[in-house]
N, C-alpha and C positions, 0 to 999 in steps of 0.2 A: 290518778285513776287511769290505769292503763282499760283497752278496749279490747271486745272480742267480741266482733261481729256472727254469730251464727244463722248465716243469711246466705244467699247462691247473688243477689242483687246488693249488695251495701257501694253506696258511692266511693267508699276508701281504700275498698281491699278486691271488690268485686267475687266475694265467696270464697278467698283462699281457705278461710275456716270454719269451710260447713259441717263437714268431718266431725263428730262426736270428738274421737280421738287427736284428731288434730285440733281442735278449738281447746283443748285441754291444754295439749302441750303450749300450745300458744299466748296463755295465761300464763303457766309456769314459766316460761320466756321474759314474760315483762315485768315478772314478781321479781328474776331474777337481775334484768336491766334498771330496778327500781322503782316499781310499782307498790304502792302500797296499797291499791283497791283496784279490784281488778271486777270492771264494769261488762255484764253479760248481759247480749239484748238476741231476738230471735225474729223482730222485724225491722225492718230499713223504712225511714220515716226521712229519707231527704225528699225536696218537692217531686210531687207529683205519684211518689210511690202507694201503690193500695194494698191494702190491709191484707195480709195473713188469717188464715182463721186459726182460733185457738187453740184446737188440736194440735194441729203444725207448729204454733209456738211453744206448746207444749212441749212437743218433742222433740225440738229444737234443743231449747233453753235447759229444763228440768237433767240430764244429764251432765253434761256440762255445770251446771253451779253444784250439782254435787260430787263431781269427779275432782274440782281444784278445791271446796269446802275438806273434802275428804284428807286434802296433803295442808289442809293449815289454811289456805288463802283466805284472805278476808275477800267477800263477795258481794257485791250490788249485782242488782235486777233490774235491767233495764224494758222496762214493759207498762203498758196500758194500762192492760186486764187483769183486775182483781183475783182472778184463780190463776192465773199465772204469777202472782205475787206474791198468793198463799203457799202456793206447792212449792216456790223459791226458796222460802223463808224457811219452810219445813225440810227444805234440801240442805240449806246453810246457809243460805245470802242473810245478810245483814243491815241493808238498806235497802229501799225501792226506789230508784230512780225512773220515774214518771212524768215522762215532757209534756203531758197533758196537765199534769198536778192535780190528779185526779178528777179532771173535767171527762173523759173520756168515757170511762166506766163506772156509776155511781155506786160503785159497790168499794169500786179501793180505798176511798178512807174511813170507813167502816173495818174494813180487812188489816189497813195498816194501823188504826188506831189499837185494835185487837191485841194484833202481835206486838203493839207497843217499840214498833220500828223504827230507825229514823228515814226520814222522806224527802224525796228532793223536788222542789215544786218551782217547774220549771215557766216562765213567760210564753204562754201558747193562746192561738186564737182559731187554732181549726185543724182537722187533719190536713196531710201531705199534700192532696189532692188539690187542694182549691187556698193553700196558706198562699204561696204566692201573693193572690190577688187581696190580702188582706193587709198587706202591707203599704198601709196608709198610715201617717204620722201629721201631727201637727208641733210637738215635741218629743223623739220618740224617748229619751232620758225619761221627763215628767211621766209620759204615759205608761211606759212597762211598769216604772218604779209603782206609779200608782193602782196597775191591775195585779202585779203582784201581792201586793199588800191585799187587795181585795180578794184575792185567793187565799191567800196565807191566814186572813182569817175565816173562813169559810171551811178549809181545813181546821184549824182548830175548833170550829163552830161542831166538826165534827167526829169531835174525841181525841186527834190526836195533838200529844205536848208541846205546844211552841217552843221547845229546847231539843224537840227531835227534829223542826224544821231547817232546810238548808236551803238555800234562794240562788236561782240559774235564770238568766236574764234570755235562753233561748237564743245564742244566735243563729240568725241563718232561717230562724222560724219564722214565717210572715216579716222577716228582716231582707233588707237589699243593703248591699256593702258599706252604704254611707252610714243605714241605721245601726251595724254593726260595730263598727267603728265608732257611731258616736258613744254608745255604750259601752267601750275597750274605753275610752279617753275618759270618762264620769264613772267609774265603779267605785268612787267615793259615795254615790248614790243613791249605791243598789248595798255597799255597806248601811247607810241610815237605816233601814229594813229590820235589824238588828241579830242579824242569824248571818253563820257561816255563807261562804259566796263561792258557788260552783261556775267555775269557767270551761265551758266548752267549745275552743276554737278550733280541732286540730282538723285540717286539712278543707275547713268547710270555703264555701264559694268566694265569700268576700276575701281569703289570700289569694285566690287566685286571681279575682278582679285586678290585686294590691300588685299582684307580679307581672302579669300580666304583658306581654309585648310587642311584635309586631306579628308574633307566631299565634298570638291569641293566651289564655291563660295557660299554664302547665298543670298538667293530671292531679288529681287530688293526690299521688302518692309521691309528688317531687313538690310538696309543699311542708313536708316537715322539717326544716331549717326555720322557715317564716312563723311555724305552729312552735318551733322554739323559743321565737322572740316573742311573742306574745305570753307565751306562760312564762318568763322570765319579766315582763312587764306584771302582768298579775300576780304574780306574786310579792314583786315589788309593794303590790297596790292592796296586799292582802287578804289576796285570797285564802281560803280552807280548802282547797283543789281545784288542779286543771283535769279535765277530761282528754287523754290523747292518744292516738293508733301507735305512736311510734316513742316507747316512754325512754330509752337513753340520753336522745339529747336533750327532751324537756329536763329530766333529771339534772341533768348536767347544769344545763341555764336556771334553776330552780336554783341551784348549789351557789351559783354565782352570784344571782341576786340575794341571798339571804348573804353570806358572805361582804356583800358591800353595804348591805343595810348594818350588819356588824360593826364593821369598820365607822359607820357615821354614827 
């Protein structure tokens, strides 16, 4: 699942692809480097970020998923808000990937159960603003695994098919590096769950924590080598997709590790 931030603030790229046109080509970029879902979102949810209003992601997003829908791409919708999922769907997108899991706006799984879409229901405990301070654990393995599930039926509770759900453990979300990692090492886990397992590490805080040296961590866009090992470990581990800004070398290490899974 390559990324295409349409955002002026996203922590990975900082707005290279705010540009209608340029967020386009930039899809077709990573279809091209081996992408095979190309994940469109219109607001930036790393900590502390506030909210867009829906107009703006409108117009953001809504172009965009139909400009790369239009040359073939398969498309996911990275968004909150129920009418920006709608108008998505109706543009081309084919998933809604929702880091709230539809906690955010009580209308998206009504909307997605609708469109009979598949959905990605991501481990969330608050907006960007105040996640941070949410991140308190006493297991955090046991506990995500467990509000997951309490989400995942709550979604089904309301209409849509438990065989369109896919499960994303949220790193980075109300997560600090240790919780992030404990859940990279247990995705045997977040498999029990019994749905495909969306992995989104690429560039976020905890490889930088990992790399970290006497300079302090390095930029979120000199963390894609690390964001390769890790989707080369998940997929080891069985994942159904990595989520990543930079998809050549994930591709690459994806290749590899399937490749020696062959071998054994």
């Amino acid at each position: 699942m390559g990324v295409v931030n349409v955002t002026p603030d996203s922590f990975s790229d900082g707005g290279r692809w705010f540009d209608t046109t340029t967020a386009v080509k930039h899809g077709l970029d990573l279809v091209g480097e081996g992408a095979d879902l190309v994940d469109v979102g219109g607001e930036s949810t790393r900590p502390g970020a506030s909210r867009v209003d829906e107009t703006e992601e409108l117009r953001r997003v809504i172009p965009v998923v139909r400009g790369l829908a239009s040359e073939g791409v398969t498309v996911s919708v990275d968004t909150m808000r129920a009418r920006v999922a709608e108008q998505a769907i109706a543009a081309g997108a084919v998933l809604v990937n929702d880091v709230s899991g539809g906690q955010a706006d009580p209308d998206m799984v009504p909307v997605v159960a609708a469109a009979r879409a598949p959905f990605v229901v991501m481990h969330w405990r608050g907006f960007s603003e105040s996640m941070n301070s949410r991140a308190v654990y006493g297991d955090v393995v046991a506990e995500v695994v467990e509000e997951l599930k309490a989400r995942m039926d709550a979604v089904i509770a309301g209409g849509v098919a438990p065989e369109r759900l896919v499960v994303d453990p949220g790193l980075g979300f109300a997560k600090d590096a240790a919780h992030d990692l404990a859940l990279l090492a247990r995705l045997d886990a977040l498999h029990a769950l019994g749905r495909p397992l969306l992995v989104a590490a690429s560039r976020k805080r905890f490889l930088g924590h990992v790399l970290a040296g006497e300079g302090g961590p390095p930029p979120a866009r000199e963390r894609d080598a690390a964001t390769a090992a890790v989707s080369a470990l998940s997929a080891r581990a069985g994942a159904w997709a990595v989520r990543v800004h930079e998809v050549r070398a994930t591709a690459d290490a994806v290749r590899v590790a399937r490749a020696i899974e062959g071998a054994a």
